[in-house]
C-alpha positions as CSV (number, residue, x, y, z in Angstrom):
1,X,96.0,110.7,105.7
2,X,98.2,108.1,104.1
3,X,101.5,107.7,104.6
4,X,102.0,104.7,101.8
5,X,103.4,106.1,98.7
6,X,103.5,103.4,96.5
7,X,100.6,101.0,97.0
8,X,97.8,103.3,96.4
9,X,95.7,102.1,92.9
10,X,96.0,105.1,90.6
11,X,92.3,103.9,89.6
12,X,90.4,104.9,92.9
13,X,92.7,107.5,93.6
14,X,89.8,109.9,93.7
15,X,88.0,108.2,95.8
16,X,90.4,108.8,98.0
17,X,90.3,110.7,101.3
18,X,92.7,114.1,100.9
19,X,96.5,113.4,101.6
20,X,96.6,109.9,100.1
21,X,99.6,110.2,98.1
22,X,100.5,107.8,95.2
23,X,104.5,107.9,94.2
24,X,106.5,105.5,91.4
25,X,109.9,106.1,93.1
26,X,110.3,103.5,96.0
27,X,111.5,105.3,98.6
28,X,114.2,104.2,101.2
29,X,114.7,106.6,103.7
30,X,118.2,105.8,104.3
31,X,118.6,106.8,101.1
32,X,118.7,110.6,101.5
33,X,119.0,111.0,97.8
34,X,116.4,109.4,96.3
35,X,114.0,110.3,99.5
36,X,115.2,113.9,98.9
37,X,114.1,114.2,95.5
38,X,110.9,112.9,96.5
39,X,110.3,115.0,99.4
40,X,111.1,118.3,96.7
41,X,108.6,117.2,94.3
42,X,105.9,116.5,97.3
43,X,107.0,119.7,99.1
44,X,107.9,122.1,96.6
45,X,107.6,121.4,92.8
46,X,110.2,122.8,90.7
47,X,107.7,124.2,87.8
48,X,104.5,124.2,86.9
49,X,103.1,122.3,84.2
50,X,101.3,125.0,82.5
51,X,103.9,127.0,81.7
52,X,105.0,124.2,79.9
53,X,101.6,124.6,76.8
54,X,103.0,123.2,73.5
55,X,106.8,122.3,75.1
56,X,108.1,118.6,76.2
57,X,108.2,117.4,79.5
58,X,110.1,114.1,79.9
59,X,108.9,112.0,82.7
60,X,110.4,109.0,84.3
61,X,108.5,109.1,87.8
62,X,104.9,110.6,89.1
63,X,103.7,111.8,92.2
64,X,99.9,112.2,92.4
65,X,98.0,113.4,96.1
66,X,94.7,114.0,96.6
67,X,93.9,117.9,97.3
68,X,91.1,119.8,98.7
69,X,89.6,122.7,96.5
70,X,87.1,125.3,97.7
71,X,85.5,126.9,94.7
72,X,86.1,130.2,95.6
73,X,82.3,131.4,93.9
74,X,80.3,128.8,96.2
75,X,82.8,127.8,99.0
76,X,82.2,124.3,98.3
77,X,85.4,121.9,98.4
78,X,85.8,118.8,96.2
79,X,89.0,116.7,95.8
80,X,91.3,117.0,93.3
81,X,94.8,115.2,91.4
82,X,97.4,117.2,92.4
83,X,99.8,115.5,89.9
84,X,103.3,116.1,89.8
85,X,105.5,115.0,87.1
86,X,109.7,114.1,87.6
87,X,111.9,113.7,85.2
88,X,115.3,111.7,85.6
89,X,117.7,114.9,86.7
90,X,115.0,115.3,89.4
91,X,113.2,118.3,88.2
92,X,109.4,118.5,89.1
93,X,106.5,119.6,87.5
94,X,102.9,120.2,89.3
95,X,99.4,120.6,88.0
96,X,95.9,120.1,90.3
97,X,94.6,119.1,87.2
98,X,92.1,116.2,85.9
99,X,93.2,116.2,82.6
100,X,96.6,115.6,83.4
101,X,95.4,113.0,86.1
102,X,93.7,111.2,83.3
103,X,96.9,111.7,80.7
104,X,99.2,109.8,83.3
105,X,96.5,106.9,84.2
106,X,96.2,106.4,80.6
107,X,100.2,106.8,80.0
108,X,100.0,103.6,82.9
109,X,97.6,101.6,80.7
110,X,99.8,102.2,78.0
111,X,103.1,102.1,78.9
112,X,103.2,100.2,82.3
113,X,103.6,101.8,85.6
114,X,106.3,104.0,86.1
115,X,109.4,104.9,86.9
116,X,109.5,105.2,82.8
117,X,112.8,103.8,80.9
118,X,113.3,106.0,79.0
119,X,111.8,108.6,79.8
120,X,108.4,109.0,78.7
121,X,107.8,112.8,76.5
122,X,104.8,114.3,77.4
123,X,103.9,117.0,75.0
124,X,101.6,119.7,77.5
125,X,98.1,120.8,75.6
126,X,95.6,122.8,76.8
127,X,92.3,121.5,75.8
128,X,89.0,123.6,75.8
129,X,86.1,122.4,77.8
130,X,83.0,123.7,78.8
131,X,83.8,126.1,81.5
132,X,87.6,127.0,80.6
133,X,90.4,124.9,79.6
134,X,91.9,121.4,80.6
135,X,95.4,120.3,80.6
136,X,96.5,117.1,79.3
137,X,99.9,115.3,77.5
138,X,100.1,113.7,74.1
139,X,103.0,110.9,73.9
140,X,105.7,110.7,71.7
């Protein structure tokens, strides 16, 4: 597992081995504040993204780890984004989600690599796709 937050390329993050961890907020751990608000957003996300559908997320920072899945129907595990987005009062929001894996790469292409100044307004959609639904952002 990786323990570097902020050098991981975004691009072959899922090639990745689970636990590597990408994070836009430098972190200095003797700065409990900012290393806090980090460890909250790793540890234990403030919302979830999809109860955010068709509302406004504004995000300055990301946090993006690689997860393990088992498909519960055929036990077999794959890796997947578990992004998590922060906005500048600190608040998290968490989806294992591709679609809003590829949102924020693109948002990077776009806009440069976070921390976002201002912050960055993701509207949340929920995209159908062949077996279910996707999450993803439009930018305004």
């Amino acid at each position: 597992m990786s323990t570097e937050l902020a050098t991981v390329n975004v691009n072959t993050m899922l090639t990745q081995d689970p636990g590597t961890t990408f994070c836009s907020i430098e972190i200095d751990p003797t700065d409990r504040k900012t290393a806090a608000k980090v460890y909250d957003a790793l540890n234990n996300p403030t919302h979830a993204v999809a109860d955010y559908i068709n509302k406004t997320i504004p995000v300055q920072n990301v946090l993006i780890e690689i997860a393990e899945i088992m498909n519960e129907d055929t036990g077999e595990v794959t890796h997947a984004p578990r992004v998590v987005l922060i906005d500048k009062a600190g608040e998290s929001y968490q989806a294992v989600s591709i679609g809003m894996f590829n949102a924020v790469k693109n948002a990077f292409r776009c806009f440069g690599n976070a921390p976002w100044e201002p912050e960055l307004m993701f509207d949340i959609k929920q995209k159908p796709v062949k077996n279910g639904s996707m999450l993803t952002a439009n930018v305004h």
